[in-house]
C-alpha positions in Angstrom: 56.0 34.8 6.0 54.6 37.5 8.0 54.6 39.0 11.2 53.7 38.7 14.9 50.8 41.5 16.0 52.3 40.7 19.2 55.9 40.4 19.5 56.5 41.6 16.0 58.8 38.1 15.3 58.7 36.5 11.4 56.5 33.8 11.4 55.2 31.0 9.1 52.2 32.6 6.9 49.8 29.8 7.8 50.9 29.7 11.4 48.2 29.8 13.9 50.1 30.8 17.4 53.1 32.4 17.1 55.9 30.6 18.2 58.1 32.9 20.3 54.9 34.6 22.6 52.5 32.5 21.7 49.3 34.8 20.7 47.1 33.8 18.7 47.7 35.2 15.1 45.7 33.2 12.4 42.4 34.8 11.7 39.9 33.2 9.1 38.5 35.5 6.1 34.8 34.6 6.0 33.4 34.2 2.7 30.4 33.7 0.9 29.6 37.4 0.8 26.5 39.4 1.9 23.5 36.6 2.0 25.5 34.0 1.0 25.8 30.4 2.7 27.6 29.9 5.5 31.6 28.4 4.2 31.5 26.6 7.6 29.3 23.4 8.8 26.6 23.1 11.1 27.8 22.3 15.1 29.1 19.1 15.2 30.0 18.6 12.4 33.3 18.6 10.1 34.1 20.5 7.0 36.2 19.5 3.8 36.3 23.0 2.3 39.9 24.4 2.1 41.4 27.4 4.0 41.5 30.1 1.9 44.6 31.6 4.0 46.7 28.4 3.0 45.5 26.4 0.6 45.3 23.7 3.4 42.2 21.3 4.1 41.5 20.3 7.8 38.2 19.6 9.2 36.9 22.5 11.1 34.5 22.5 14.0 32.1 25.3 15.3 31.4 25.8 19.0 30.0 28.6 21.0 32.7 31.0 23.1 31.5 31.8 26.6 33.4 33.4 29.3 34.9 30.8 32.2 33.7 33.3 35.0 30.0 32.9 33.5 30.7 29.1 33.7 31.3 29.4 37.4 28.7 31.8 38.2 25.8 29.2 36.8 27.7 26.4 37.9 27.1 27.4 41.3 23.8 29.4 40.7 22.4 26.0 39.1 24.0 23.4 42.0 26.6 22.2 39.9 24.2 21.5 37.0 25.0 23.3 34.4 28.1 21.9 33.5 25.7 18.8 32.3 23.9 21.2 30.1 27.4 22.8 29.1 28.3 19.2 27.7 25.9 17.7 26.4 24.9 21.0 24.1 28.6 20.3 22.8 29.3 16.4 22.9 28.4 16.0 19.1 30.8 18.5 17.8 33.4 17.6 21.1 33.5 14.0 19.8 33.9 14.7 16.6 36.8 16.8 16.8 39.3 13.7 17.2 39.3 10.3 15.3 40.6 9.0 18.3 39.0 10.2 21.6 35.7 10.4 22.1 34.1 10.9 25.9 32.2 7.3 26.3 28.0 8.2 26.8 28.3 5.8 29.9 30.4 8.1 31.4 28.4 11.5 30.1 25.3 9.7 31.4 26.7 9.0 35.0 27.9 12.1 35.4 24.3 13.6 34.4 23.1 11.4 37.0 25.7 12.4 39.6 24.8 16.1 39.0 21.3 15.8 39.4 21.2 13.3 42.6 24.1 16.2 44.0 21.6 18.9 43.2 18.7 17.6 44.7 20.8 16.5 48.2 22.1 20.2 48.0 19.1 21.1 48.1 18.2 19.4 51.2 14.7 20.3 53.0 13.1 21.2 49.8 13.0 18.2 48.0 14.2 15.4 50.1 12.1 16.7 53.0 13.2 16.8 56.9 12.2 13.3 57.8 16.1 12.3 56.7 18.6 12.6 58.9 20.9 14.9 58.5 23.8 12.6 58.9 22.5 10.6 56.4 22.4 13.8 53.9 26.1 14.7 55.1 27.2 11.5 54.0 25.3 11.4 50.8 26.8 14.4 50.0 30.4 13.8 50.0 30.2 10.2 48.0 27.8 11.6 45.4 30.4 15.0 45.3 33.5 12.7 45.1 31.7 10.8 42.1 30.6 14.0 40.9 34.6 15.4 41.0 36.2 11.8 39.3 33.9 12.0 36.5 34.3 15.2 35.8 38.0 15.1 35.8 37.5 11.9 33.7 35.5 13.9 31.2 37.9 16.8 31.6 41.1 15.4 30.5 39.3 13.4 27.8 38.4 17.1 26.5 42.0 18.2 26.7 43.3 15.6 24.8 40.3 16.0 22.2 41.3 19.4 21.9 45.1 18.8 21.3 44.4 15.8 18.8 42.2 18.5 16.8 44.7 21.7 17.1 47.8 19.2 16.2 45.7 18.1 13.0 44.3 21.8 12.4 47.3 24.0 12.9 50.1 23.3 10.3 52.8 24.0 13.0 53.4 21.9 16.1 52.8 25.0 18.1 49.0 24.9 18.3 49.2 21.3 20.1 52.0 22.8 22.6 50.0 25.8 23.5 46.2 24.4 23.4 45.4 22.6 26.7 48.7 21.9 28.4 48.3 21.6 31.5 47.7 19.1 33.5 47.2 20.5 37.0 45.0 23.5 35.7 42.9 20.9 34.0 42.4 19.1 37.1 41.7 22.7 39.4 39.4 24.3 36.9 37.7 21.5 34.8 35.3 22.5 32.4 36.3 26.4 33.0 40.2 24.9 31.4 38.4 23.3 28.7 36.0 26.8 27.8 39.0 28.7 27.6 41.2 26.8 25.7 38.0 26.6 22.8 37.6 30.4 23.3 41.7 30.2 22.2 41.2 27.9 19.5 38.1 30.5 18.5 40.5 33.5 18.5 43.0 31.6 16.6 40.4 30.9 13.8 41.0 26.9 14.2 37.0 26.7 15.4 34.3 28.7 13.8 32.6 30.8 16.3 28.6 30.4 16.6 26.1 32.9 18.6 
């Protein structure tokens, strides 16, 4: 057993989360030593090597942390493009976090497509040129954006329940899967800003290995 560093409460030693605030309180001890190898596997990948805290094997992922505002800011900077980027540097290790769900590359590809076609329209004069109407661009707009918005919210929620699957399966107490990704609504409002900040939890609670 130990204790809380945020409420102070007894807790199980090889709990992740604590149960009555809910901070993150597991914290992985990195070993190998000065020059060693790496304990943990490349991105996308799983590891069999057992936690050193516990005793307990669980495959372990390692993804990148990177703030939601920044997210936001080169979502719009980028005309809603780099969300695309944001996925697709992560699918591997995304789809391999969960036996179960995996995000379909028919869907990952449409919604590339739908990002780009969206950027360029946004862009309007400068790469469709004037000779379109601008009726014709309005329109264009909003069924590309609302194609744009359902698969992203398709993708979305297949990320939350990716991310659930793997903290039920990582954390030993059912906790992890209650805290990580519970929301629903928020998932819908925010998207891929939800999904960023729920791995930056999973980082801080030492259930994903954090890469530069």
């Amino acid at each position: 057993m130990k204790n809380c560093p945020g409420c102070g409460a007894v807790i199980q030693e090889d709990a992740a989360f604590c149960e009555y605030c809910g901070v993150a309180v597991k914290q992985r001890s990195k070993t190998g030593g000065e020059g060693g190898a790496s304990p943990w596997p490349v991105e996308g990948t799983w590891s069999s090597a057992q936690e050193k805290t516990s005793g307990a094997s669980f495959p372990q992922a390692r993804l990148k942390k990177v703030g939601p505002l920044i997210m936001l800011f080169f979502t719009l900077l980028t005309f809603f493009l780099y969300p695309v980027v944001w996925l697709f540097l992560r699918l591997r290790t995304l789809n391999s976090m969960s036996e179960k769900t995996r995000i379909h590359p028919v869907v990952s590809g449409l919604f590339a497509c739908t990002a780009v076609a969206l950027a360029v329209i946004l862009n309007g004069d400068s790469l469709i040129g004037p000779a379109v109407p601008q009726q014709a661009v309005d329109t264009a707009i909003s069924y590309v954006f609302m194609a744009y918005v359902i698969l992203s919210t398709v993708i979305t929620f297949t990320l939350r329940r990716i991310l659930r699957e793997y903290a039920a399966g990582a954390d030993k107490s059912p906790l992890a899967a209650n805290i990580v990704a519970r929301s629903e609504v928020f998932a819908f409002l925010f998207q891929f800003l939800y999904i960023q900040h729920h791995i930056n939890l999973l980082i801080d609670a030492g259930l994903v290995e954090r890469t530069n």
